[in-house]
Structure formats: C-alpha cells, structure tokens
C-alpha positions as CSV (number, residue, x, y, z in Angstrom):
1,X,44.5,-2.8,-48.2
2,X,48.3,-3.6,-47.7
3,X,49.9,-6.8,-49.5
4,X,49.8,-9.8,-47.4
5,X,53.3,-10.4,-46.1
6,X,54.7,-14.5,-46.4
7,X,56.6,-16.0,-44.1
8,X,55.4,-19.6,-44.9
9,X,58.4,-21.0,-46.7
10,X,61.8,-20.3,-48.2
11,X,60.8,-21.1,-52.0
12,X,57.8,-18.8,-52.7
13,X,59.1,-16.4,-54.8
14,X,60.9,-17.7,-58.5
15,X,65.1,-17.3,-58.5
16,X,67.3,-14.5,-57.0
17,X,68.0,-11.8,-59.8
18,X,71.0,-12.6,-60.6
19,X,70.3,-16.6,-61.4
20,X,67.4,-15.6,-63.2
21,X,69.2,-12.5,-65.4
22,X,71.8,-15.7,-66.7
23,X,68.9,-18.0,-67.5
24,X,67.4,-15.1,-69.7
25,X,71.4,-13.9,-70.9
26,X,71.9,-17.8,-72.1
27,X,68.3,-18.4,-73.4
28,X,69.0,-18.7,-77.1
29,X,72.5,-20.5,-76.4
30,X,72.1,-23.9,-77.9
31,X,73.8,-26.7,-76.1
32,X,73.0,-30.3,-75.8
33,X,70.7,-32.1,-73.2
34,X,70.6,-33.8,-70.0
35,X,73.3,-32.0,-68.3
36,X,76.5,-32.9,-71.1
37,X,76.4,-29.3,-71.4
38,X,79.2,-26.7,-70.6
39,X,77.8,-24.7,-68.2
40,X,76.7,-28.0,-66.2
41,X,80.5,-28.6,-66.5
42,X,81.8,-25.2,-65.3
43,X,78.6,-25.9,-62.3
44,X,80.5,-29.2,-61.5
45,X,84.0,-27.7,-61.3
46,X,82.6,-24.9,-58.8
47,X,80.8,-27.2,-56.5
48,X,83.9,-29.6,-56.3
49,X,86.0,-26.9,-55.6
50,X,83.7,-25.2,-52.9
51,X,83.8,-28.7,-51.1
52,X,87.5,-28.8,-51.7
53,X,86.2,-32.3,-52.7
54,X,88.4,-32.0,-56.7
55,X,87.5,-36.0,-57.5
56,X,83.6,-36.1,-56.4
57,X,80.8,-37.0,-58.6
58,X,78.1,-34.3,-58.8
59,X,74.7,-34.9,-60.1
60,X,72.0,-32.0,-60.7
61,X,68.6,-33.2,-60.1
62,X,65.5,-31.1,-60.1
63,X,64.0,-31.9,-56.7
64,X,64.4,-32.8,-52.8
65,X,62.0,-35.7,-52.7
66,X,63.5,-37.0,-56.1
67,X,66.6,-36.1,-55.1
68,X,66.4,-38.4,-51.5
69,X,64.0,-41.0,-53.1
70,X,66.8,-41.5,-55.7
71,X,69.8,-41.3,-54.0
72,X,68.5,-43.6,-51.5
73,X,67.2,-46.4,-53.7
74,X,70.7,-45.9,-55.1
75,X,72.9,-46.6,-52.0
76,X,70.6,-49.2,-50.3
77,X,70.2,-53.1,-50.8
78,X,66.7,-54.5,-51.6
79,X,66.5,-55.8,-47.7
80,X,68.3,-52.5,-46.1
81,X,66.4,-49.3,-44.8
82,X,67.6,-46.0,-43.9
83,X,68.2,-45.2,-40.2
84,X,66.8,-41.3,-39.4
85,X,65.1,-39.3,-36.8
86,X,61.5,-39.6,-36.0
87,X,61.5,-36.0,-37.4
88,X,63.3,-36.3,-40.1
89,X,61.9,-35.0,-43.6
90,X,61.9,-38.3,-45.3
91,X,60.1,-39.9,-42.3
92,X,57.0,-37.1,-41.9
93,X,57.3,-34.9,-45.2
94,X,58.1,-37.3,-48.5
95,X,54.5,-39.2,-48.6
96,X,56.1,-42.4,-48.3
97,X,58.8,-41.7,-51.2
98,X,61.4,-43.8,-49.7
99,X,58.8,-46.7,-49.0
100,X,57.5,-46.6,-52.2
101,X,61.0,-47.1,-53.4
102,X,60.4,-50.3,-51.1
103,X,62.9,-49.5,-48.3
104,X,61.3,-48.5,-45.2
105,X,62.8,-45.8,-42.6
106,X,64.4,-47.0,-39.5
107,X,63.3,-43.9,-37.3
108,X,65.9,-43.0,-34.2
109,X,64.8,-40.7,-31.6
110,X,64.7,-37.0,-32.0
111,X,66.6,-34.4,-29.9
112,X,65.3,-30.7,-31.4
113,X,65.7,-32.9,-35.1
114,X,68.8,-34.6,-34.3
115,X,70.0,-38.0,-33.8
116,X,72.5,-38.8,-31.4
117,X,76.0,-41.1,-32.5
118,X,75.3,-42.9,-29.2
119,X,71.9,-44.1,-30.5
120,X,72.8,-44.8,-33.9
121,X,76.0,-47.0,-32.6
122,X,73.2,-49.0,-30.0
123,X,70.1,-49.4,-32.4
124,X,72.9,-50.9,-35.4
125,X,74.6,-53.2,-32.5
126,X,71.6,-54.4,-30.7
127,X,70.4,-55.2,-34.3
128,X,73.6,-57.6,-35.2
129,X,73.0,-59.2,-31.5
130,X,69.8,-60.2,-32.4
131,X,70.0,-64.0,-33.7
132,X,67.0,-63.4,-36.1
133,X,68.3,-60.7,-37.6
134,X,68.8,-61.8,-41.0
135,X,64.5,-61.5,-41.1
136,X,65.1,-58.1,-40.2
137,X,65.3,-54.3,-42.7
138,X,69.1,-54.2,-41.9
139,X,70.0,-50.7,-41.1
140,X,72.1,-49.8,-44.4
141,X,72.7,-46.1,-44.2
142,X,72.0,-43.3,-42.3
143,X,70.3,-40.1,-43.6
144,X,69.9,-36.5,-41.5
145,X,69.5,-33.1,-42.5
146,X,71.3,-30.2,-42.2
147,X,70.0,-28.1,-41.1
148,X,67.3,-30.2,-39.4
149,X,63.3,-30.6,-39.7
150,X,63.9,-27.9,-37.0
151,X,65.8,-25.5,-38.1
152,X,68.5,-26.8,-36.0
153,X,71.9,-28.0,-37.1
154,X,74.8,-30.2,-36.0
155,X,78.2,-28.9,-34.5
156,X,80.9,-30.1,-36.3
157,X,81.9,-32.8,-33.3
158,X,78.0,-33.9,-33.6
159,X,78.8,-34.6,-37.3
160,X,82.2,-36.0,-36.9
161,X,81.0,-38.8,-34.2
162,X,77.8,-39.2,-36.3
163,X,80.6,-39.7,-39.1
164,X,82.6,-41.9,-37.2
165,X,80.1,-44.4,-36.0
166,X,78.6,-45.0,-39.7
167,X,82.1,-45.6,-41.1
168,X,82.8,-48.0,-38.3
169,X,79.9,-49.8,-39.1
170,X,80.4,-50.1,-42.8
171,X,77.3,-47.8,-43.4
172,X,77.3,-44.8,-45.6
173,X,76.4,-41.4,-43.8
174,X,73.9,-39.1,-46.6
175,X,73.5,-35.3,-45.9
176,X,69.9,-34.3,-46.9
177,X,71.3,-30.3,-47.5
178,X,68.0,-28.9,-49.1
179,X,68.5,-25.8,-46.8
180,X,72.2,-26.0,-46.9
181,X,72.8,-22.3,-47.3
182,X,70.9,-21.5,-44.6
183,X,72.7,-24.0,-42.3
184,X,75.9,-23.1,-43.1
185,X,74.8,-19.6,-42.3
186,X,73.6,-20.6,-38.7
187,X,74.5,-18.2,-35.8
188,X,77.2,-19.8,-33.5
189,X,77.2,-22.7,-36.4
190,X,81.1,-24.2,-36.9
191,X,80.4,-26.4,-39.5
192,X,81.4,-25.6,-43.4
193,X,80.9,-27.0,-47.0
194,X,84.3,-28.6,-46.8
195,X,83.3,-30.6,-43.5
196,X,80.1,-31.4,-45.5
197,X,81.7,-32.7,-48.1
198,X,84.6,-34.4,-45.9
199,X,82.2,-36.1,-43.3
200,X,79.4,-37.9,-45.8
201,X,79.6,-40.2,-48.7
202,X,76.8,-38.7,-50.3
203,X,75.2,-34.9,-49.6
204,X,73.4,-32.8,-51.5
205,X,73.3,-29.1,-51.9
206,X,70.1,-27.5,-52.8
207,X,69.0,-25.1,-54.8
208,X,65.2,-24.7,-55.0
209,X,65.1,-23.0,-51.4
210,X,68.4,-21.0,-51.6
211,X,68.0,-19.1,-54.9
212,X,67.5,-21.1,-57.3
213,X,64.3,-22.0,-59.6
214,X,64.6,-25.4,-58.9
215,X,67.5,-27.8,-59.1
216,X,69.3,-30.0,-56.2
217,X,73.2,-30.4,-56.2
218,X,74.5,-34.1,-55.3
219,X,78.3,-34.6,-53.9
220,X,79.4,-38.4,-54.4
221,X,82.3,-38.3,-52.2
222,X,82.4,-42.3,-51.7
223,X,82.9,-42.7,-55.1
224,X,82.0,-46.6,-54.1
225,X,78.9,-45.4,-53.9
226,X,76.8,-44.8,-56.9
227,X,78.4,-45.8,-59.8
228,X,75.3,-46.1,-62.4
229,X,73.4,-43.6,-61.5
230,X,72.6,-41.7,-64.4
231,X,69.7,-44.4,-65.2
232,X,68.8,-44.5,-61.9
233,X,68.1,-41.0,-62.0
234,X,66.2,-41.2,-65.3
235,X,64.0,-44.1,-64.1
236,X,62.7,-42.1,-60.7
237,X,62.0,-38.9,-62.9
238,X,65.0,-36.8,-61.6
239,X,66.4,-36.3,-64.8
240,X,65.9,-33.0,-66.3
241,X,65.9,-33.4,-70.5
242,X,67.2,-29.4,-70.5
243,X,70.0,-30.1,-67.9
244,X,71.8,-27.0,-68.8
245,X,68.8,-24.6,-66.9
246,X,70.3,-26.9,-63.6
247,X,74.0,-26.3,-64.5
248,X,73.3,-22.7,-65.4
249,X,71.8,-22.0,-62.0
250,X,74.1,-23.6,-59.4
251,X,77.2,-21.9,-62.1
252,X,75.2,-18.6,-60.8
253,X,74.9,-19.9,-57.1
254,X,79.0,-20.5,-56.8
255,X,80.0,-17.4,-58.3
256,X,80.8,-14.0,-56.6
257,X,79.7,-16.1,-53.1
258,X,76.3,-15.7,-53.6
259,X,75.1,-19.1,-52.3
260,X,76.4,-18.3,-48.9
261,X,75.6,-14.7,-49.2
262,X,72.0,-15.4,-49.5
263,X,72.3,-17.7,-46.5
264,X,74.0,-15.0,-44.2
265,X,71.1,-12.7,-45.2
266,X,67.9,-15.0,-44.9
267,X,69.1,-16.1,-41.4
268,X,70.1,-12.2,-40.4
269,X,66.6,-11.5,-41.1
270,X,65.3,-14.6,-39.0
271,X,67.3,-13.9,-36.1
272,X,65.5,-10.5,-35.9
273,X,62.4,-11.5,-36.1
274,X,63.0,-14.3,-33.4
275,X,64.3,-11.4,-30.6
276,X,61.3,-9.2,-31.9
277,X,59.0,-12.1,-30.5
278,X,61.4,-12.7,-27.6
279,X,61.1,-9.0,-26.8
280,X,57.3,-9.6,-27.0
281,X,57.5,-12.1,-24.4
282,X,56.1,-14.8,-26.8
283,X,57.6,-18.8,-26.3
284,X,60.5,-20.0,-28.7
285,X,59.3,-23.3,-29.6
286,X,62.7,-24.7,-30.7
287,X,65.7,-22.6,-30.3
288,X,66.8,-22.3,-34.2
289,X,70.3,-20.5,-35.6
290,X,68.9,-20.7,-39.2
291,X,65.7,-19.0,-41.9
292,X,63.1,-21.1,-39.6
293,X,62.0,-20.0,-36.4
294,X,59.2,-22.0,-34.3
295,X,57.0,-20.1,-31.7
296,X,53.8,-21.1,-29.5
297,X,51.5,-18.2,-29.7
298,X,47.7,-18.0,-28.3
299,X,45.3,-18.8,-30.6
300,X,43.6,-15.1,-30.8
301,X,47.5,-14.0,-31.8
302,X,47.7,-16.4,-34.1
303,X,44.5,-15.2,-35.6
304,X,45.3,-11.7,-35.2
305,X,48.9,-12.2,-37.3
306,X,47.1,-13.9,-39.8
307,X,45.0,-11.4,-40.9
308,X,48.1,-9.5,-42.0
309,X,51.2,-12.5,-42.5
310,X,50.7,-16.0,-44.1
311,X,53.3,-18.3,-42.2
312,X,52.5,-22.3,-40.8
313,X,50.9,-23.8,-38.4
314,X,53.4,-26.8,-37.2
315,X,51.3,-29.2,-36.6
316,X,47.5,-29.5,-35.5
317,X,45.9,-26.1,-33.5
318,X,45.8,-26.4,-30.0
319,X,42.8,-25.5,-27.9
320,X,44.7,-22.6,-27.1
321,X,47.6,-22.1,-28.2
322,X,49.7,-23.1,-31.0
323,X,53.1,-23.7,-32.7
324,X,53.8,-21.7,-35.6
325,X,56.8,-21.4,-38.3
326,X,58.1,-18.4,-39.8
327,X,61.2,-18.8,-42.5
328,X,62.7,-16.6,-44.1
329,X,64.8,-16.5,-48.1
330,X,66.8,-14.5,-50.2
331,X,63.7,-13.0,-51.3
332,X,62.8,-11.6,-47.9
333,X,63.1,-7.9,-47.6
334,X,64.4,-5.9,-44.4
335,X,60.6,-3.9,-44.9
336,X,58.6,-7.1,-44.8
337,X,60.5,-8.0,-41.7
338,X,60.1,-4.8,-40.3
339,X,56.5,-4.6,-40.6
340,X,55.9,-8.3,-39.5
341,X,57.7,-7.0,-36.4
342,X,55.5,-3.8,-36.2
343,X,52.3,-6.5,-36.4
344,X,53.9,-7.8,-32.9
C-alpha cells in the first residue's frame, strides 16, 4: 500500500537538513546555558541585521504559545487586554494562554483574518468616550498575525495604518510571525522582514514551522518595551536551559537565505496545489498567497482524499460539505504534491 501523504500542518517532519547537520556538527561543543552562548550571539547578530533593526533586543524561546503568552503578560498592565481578531490564534487556538496569564482578549472583527485600522481606531476611541471606563480591560496593545489564521497576510499600507493608529494611541503593535517565512513568501505579498521589524514594537520570527526543530525568534524594537524579561521568560516556562540548540538553529536559518528560501518553496508548492483544485472545479474557501490553502469539498471527496492524504478539517463537518486545510513546509516534496494532485 502507498505511504500516506500529509498535508495537515507545516511542523510534522523534525528540522531541514541543513539545521539539523549543525546541531549534530556542534554536538560535543561545550558552551554555557541559557542562551549566553556564542552561537546564540552570532543568531542575534543575523536576525538584527536581516530586520536592518542593528539595536533590537532578540530573545529565543522554544514555543508560539510560550512565546505570545510571554510576550504578552510582558507588555500588558494587570487591567489591560490585548485587542485581536475574532480569528486570531491567541483568541481560538492558545486554550486560554493569554487568560490564564489573566488578561483577556479584546476580539475585533475578522475580514479573511484581518483586522481593519478603522476598527481598531473606533473600538480604542469609543472605549475612552465611555465615562465608566476606568471599570473596563483597557485595550493595551494590539496583537495580529502575519500571515493570518488564514493564510492571509497584510499589504504593507494595511500594516503601516494598522501601525499608525497603535502609535497614535500610545499602544504597542505585536507581530505574532510563527509562519513568518511563509508570509513573507506570499504571491503578490509587498511586505519584508525590514517593514516587520520597522512597523511593530515587538514581533517574533518563528522557527518551529519554517525549519527549525523548535525555537521562536523575538525582535524588541521598542526597546521601552520589555526590559526584564529574561525572568519573565523563565517564570512562564519559555526558557530553554540548553539555549545554544535555539541559537544554533536560527544561526542556520539566517545563513546562505535559507529561511526565505524554504518560504519561497513551501508556498510554490501551495500555489500548485490550490490551481490543481481550481482546475478541478472545487471552492477556494479563503483566497490564501501563502503554505495554507482552505477549500469546501463534498463530503464523499473528502472521504475519498482521505483514504490516501491526512490534511484538516477546519472546523466541524458539514452535512454535506466541508472546509478543509492543506499546508505545505520545507519538508514537502514536488512528488507528494504531484500525487496529492493526481488523487484530484
């Protein structure tokens, strides 16, 4: 019987070869702990310099949900929440992290997993008009992702009003970037690591679904922002006691291109299997430019294709149709695709 093919997310198979062939070439190098290491150092100096950001903090931590948990805790006041979409991760996909940090999430509307700068400007004013607002969570940052819950991502105007509107409101704009090598990637996308960088206070790069065994990248650009958080990582488990397996990793990543060249080649692959459906005449569920594609399929397709391909259902099954999500990584190989495609 042939192998099963996977297409359920981008972080199913270990580290790319080449991340993994410098954890096994430094194995036996001693070096000291929690990331005072050299090759965290050298991982530091790359990052800043791909942002083009030379006097930002960066932070390796071992996880998205520790990762947002933490940095959010960080940047918030104990009667402050987070303003996000309805979509967003840290509203539908965390299991209550943030809350249980005890900061709830101000949820905005959702357009495709975006939130608008218009709606951010009017939920944060209509908050200050109200006269009881001091019994109110006060919205104290904003948080979206790039790309989106969706697979979608934000042109760089979107980010620059979105970027605008926090900063005239005294509220720090955070860039959840745990596919960031896949949005950057994005077909028609205008937006680059540099904008990142120069459009939030806080952002973080990840690592555990673009190549990397696990390991999350945070860019303190507001260097306001922040300033004790070594403990803070420590106390919400973030902190890795081996930092140098983090620093060895993203070193790896930001060498020779290879974090956007596995970006470019996990959304090429994507983008062919989304016209292979098109060409089926199947429905494009959300339009996405990056590794995650959304289609609604009838139920006896969806069952066919599973048989065969392991991918998501997105959200509960319909009576007779439903939406499902394909993504795509840098382990993803042009004959998986190809045979997916021939399942069509």
């Amino acid at each position: 019987m042939a192998e099963k093919l996977y297409f359920d997310c981008d972080y199913m198979a270990g580290a790319h070869p080449d991340v993994l062939q410098e954890l096994i070439a430094t194995n036996l190098t001693k070096r000291v702990g929690y990331g005072c290491d050299d090759f965290t150092a050298k991982a530091r100096e790359l990052i800043r310099t791909a942002c083009s950001a030379p006097d930002a903090d960066v932070h390796l931590l071992v996880g998205g949900t520790q990762t947002n948990a933490t940095v959010i805790d960080g940047v918030l006041a104990h009667h402050e929440g987070v303003l996000t979409a309805e979509s967003g991760h840290i509203n539908v996909h965390e299991s209550g992290a943030i809350e249980a940090t005890g900061h709830k999430v101000l949820t905005l509307p959702s357009h495709d997993g975006k939130v608008s700068a218009e709606e951010v400007d009017r939920y944060i004013r209509n908050f200050y008009a109200d006269d009881t607002y001091e019994h109110m969570v006060a919205p104290g940052m904003l948080y979206i992702s790039f790309p989106t819950e969706y697979g979608t991502v934000y042109s760089l105007a979107e980010l620059e009003a979105l970027s605008s509107v926090c900063h005239s409101h005294n509220i720090p704009l955070y860039i959840d970037g745990a596919r960031l090598g896949y949005g950057l990637a994005a077909e028609g996308g205008d937006v680059t690591l540099q904008d990142i960088a120069r459009l939030s206070d806080v952002s973080y790069i990840g690592g555990t679904k673009v190549g990397a065994l696990f390991g999350e990248a945070v860019v303190v650009t507001n260097k306001r922002l922040l300033r004790h958080f070594f403990p803070l990582v420590k106390q919400h488990g973030a902190l890795l006691a081996k930092g140098s397996l983090l620093g060895i990793q993203f070193a790896t990543l930001f060498t020779n291109d290879l974090y956007f060249r596995i970006g470019r080649e996990a959304v090429a692959k994507a983008q062919r299997i989304k016209q292979a459906f098109i060409n089926k005449g199947y429905t494009v569920e959300v339009d996405s430019p990056t590794n995650q594609q959304f289609f609604r399929l009838p139920n006896e397709v969806v069952d066919r294709l599973l048989q065969r391909a392991s991918f998501e259902m997105w959200g509960p099954r319909g009576a007779t149709e439903s939406v499902v999500r394909f993504v795509t990584s840098w382990s993803t190989t042009d004959e998986e695709v190809e045979e997916l495609i021939s399942l069509l």
